[in-house]
C-alpha positions in Angstrom: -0.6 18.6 24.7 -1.4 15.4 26.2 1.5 14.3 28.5 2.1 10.8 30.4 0.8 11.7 33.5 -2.8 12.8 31.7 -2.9 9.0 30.7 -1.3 7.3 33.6 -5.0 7.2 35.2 -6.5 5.4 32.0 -7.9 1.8 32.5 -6.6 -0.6 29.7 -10.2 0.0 27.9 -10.1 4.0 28.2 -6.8 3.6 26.5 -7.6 1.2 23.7 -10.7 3.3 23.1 -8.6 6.1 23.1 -6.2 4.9 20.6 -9.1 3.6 17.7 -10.2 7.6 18.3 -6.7 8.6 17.7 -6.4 5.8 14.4 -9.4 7.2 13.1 -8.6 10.3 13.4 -5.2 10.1 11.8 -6.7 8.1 9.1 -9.5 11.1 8.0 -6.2 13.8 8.3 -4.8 11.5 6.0 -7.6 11.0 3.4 -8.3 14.9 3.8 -5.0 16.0 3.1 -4.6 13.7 -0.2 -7.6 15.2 -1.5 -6.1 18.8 -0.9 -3.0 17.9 -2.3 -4.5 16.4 -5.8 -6.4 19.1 -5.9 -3.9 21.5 -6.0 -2.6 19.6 -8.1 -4.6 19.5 -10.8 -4.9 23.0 -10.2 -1.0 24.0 -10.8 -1.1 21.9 -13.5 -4.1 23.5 -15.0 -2.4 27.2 -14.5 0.4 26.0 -16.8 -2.0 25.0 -19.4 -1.5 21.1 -18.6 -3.3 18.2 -17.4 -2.5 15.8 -15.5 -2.0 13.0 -18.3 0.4 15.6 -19.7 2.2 15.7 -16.6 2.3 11.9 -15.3 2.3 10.4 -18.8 -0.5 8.1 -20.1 -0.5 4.9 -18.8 1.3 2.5 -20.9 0.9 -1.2 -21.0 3.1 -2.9 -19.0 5.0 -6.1 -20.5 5.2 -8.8 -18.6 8.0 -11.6 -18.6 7.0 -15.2 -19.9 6.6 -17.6 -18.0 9.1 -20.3 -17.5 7.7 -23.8 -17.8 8.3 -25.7 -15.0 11.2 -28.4 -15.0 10.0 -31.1 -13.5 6.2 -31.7 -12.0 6.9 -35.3 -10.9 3.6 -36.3 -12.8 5.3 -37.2 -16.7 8.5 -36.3 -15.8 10.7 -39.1 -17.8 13.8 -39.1 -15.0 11.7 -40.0 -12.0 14.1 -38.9 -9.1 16.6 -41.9 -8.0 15.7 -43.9 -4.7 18.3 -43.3 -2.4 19.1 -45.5 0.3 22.3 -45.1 2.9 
């Protein structure tokens, strides 16, 4: 295990370079183990005679909210706002 005093000696550089290694790195475990984990997945689900559809559920169509209209746009609004003066 890498401990303080291995990196104490690092220039600035060393130990940005070192770090996008690290990022990188960490980013492949990541992507690696997704693909290990859907496929065992798809395999459990296959031993019980499912797929994954049957599992998850088919995507349904989501319904949106309508839109409001907006109240006033300034442009042919018929209340132009009141000049104000103090």
């Amino acid at each position: 295990m890498i401990t303080q005093q291995d990196i104490a000696p690092l220039t600035y550089a060393e130990l940005h370079d070192l770090k996008v290694l690290i990022d990188e790195r960490i980013r492949d475990m990541q992507e690696q183990g997704l693909i290990e984990l859907k496929a065992r997945f798809i395999e459990q689900a296959n031993a019980l005679g499912l797929t994954v559809e049957d599992i998850v559920g088919a995507a349904k169509p989501r319904r949106g909210r309508k839109r409001r209209e907006p109240v006033g746009n300034g442009v042919d609004d018929p209340m132009p706002a009141a000049d104000v003066q103090a």
